[in-house]
Structures are given as C-alpha cells and as structure tokens.
C-alpha positions in Angstrom: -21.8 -26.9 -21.6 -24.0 -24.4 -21.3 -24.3 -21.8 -18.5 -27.7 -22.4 -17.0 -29.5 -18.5 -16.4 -29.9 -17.9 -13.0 -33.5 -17.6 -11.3 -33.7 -14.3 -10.6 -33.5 -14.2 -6.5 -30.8 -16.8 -6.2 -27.6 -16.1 -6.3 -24.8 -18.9 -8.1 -23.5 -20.5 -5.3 -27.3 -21.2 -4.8 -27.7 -21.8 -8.1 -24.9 -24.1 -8.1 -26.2 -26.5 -5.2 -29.9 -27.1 -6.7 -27.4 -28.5 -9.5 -25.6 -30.6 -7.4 -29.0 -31.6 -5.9 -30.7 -32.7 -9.5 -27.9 -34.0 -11.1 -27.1 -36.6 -8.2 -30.3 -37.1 -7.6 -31.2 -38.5 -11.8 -27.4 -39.9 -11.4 -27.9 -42.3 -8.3 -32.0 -41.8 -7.7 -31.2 -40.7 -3.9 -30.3 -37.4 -2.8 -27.3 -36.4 -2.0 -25.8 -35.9 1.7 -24.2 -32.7 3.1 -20.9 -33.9 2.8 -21.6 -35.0 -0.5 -23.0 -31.8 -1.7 -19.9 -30.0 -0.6 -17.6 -32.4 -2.9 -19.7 -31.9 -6.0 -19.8 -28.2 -5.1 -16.2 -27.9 -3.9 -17.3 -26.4 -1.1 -15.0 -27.2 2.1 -17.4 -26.5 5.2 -20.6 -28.3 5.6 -21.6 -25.4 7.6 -21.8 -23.4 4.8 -23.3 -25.7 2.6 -25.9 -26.2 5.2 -26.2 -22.3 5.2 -27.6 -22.5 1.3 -29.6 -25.3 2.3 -31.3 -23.4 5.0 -32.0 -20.4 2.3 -33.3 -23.0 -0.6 -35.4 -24.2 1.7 -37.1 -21.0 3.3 -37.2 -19.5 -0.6 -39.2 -22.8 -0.9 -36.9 -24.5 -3.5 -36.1 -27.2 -1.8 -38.0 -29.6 0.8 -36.1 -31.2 3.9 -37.0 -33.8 6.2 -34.5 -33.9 9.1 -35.9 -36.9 10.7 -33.9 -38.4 7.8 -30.6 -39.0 6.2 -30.0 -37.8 2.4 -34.1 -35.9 3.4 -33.3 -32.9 0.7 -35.9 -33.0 -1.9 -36.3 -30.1 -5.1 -39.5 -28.9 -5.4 -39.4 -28.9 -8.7 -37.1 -29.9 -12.1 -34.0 -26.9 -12.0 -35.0 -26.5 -15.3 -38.9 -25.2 -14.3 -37.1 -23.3 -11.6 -34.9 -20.7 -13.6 -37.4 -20.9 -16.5 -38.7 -17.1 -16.8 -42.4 -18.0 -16.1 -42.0 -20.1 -13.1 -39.2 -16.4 -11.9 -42.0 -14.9 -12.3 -44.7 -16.9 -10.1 -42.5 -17.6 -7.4 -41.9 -13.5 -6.9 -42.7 -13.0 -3.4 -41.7 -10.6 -0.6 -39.0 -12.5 0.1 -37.4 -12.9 -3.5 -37.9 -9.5 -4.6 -35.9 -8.0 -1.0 -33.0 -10.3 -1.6 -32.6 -9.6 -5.2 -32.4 -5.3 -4.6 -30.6 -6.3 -1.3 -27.0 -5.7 -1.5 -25.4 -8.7 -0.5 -21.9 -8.5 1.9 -20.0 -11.9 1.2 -17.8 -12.7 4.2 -15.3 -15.5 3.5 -15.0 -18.3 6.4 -11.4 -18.3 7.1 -11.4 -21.4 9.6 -12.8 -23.1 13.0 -12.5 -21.2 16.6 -12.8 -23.6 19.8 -15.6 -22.7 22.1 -14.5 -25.1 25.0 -10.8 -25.4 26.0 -8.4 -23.9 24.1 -6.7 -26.4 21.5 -3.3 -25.5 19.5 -3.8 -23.9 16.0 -3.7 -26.8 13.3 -1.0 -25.2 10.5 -3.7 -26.4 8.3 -6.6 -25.2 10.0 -6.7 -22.1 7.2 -5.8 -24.4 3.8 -8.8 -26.3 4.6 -11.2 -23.1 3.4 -11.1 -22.0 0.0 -12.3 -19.3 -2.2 -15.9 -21.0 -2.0 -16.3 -21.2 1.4 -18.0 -17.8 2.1 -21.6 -16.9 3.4 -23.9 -14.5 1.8 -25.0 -11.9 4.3 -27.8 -9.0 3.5 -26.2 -5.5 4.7 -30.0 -4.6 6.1 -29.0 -7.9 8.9 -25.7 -6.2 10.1 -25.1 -3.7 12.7 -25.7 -0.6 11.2 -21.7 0.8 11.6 -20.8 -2.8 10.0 -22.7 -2.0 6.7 -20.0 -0.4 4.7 -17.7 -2.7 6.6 -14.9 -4.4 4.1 -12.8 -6.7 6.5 -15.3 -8.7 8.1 -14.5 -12.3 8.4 -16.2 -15.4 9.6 -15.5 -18.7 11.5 -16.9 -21.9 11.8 -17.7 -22.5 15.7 -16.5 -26.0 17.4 -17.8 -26.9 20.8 -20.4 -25.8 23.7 -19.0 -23.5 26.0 -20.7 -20.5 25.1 -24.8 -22.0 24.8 -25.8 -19.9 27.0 -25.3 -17.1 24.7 -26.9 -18.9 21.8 -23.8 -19.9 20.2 -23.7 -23.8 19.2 -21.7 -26.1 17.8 -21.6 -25.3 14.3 -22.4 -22.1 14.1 -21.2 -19.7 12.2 -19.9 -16.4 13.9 -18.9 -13.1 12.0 -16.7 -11.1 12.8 -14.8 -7.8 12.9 -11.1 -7.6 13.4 -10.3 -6.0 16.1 -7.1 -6.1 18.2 -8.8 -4.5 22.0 -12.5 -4.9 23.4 -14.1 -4.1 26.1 -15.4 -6.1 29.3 -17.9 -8.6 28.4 -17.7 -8.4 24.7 -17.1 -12.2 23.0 -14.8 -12.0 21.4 -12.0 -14.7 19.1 -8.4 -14.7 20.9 -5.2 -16.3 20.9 -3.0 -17.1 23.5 0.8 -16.3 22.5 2.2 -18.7 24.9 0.3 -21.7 24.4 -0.4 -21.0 20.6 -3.9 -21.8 21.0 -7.3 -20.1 20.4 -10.8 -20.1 21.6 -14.0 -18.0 21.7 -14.8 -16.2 25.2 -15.8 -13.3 27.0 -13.4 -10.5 27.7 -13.2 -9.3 30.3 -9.6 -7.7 32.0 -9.7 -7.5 36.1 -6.7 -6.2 38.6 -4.5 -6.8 35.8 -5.7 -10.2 35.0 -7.6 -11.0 31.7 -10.5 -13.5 32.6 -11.9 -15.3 29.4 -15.5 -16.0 30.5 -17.1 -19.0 28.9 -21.2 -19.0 28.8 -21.8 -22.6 30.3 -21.9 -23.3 33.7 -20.2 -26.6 33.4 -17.4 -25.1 32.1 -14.5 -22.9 33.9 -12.9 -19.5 33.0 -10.0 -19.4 32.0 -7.5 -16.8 33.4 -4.3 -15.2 32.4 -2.0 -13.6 34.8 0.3 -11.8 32.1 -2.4 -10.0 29.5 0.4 -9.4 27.2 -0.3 -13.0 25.9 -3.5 -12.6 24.9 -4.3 -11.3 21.8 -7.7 -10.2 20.2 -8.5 -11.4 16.6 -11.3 -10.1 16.2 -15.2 -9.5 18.1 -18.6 -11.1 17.3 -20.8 -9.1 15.3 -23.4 -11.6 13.7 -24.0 -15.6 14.7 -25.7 -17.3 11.9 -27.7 -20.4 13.3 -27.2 -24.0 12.0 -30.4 -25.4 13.0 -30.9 -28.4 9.9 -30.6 -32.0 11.5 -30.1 -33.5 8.2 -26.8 -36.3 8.8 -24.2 -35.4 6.9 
C-alpha cells in the first residue's frame, strides 16, 4: 500500500488518525469512538488520542459534537485533504506557524494520582508505548525548557489538585528533577509505602507536607523526608477539555 503524502501542517500521528477516522467511518458508516481510534491507531492513552483530536479539530479538519457519542465527523474526504490544492487553501496562520515550529515530542511514560496516594501498578509503565507521546511547540514551553531533552509527561488520575487547574485527565509535563522548592507541584513517591501522587511541596520544621489544591481533600504529611522522593516538577498542563464518550 501506498504511503499517503502528508498535508503539509500535520504531522503523521495526525495524519494517521484522520485515517483511522475515514476508513472506519466507509467500513461501518459510524464514526469511530476514542477508545476505538486508539486500537486502530495503536495508540495506548485515550488522552493522547484526544490530544490529536483536539488539534484536527481547531486546524478545522475534523468537526465534533460532544453532546454525542462516536460525534467526530471529517470535514472532508482524506484524500481532498492532503491533495496539494486543497494544502494550499487551507494555509492559514495557524498551519503555516506549526509547520516552521520546531516540534518537542514528550513521550507519556504513565498515570500519576492526584488524590490519595495508590501503590505503583508493576504495569503501570508497559501500558505506554512508543506511540503514546504528545506533540508540543518549543515557542509553548518555558523559555529555559526549550532546548530541554528529558522532559517527560504523565497522564493525570483524580481531583485533588482543581484548584490549580489540573483535572482528571490531563496531561502534565514534566522535568525530572530530584529537589524543589516550597509550593512547587511537583510528581513524588513515597519509598515506604511505594506509592505516588501529584502535590505541592512544601518541607516545614523538618516535616515535608504534600499540599493538595482541593479543599475537600487533606494534606498529607511525612515525618521522615528521607522517604519522599521527587520525580520530577510540572512545567506544562495540557487540557482535556472534549466530552466526546469514549
């Protein structure tokens, strides 16, 4: 088969969704669903799937109706799309930014609790593969993160920090980091209990208080610091804000 040319302005793993979109669509004459979508595009997290979605749809590629499930709708046939006239009427401000835009791709290496800590599943990791990464534009990252090589993202679970904008299903990026400073949020695990979670730091009278930003839910606190140990800070949250079931 074939290797379909890409559109200039998307990138494969765009490229290879609107596939996944068409060809389920003229075999089964629904959309697919998110979960679906990440099958056919062996993609594990629907967060990230959901990601491209988000993209598609802002590019104006795709049409979603969250009110509904399967709601994903091309605009058009994939094949107008990538043709070299339609690249050319679709070249907005948008398109032409992201395709000179250096683009920083940050794989997802698992979930992080943001609510109690739970223990670490031993195949928390295996569940990511090589696909599941995000696509991030330097020109979005903090300016000392640009050049930045190590960065690493996880897949938020829970609410305990909505206050600071961080939901269930978000995405948060990081940078390793193995010390932080008071009130930074930050990814740590607790040696003794071999569990993680996503907190504010902050380390008082010898005591580390991990803060959580939701009133209904309580700090937790550590008497002996030496059993809490940073993974890694939030630099970047990327927003999952599609209410399309999956």
């Amino acid at each position: 088969m074939m290797a379909r040319k890409r559109a200039k302005g998307l990138t494969d793993r765009q490229i290879k969704i609107l596939e996944v979109l068409e060809r389920f669509h003229n075999q089964n004459g629904y959309p697919p669903s998110i979960r679906e979508i990440c099958d056919k595009a062996n993609i594990s997290s629907t967060s990230v799937v959901n990601y491209y979605l988000n993209q598609l749809e802002e590019s104006g590629y795709i049409e979603r109706d969250g009110r509904v499930s399967r709601g994903i709708r091309l605009v058009k046939p994939l094949s107008d799309l990538t043709s070299s006239a339609a690249v050319a009427m679709r070249q907005s401000t948008r398109a032409v930014r992201q395709a000179v835009e250096e683009l920083l791709q940050v794989p997802v290496l698992g979930r992080i609790v943001a609510g109690s800590p739970v223990p670490v599943p031993a195949s928390d990791f295996s569940y990511y593969d090589a696909d599941s990464m995000v696509d991030i534009a330097r020109s979005l990252l903090p300016a000392r993160e640009r050049a930045s090589s190590d960065l690493f993202a996880l897949e938020v679970q829970g609410d305990s920090m909505i206050d600071a904008m961080v939901f269930d299903g978000d995405i948060v990026v990081m940078k390793p980091a193995t010390e932080a400073r008071n009130g930074e949020m930050v990814a740590v695990w607790l040696r003794d209990r071999d569990e993680t979670t996503l907190k504010y730091f902050y380390l008082e009278n010898g005591r580390v208080r991990l803060q959580p930003a939701n009133p209904t839910i309580q700090p937790i606190y550590i008497d002996d610091p030496a059993v809490v140990e940073i993974q890694g800070k939030v630099i970047m949250v990327i927003r999952q804000v599609s209410s399309v079931a999956v």
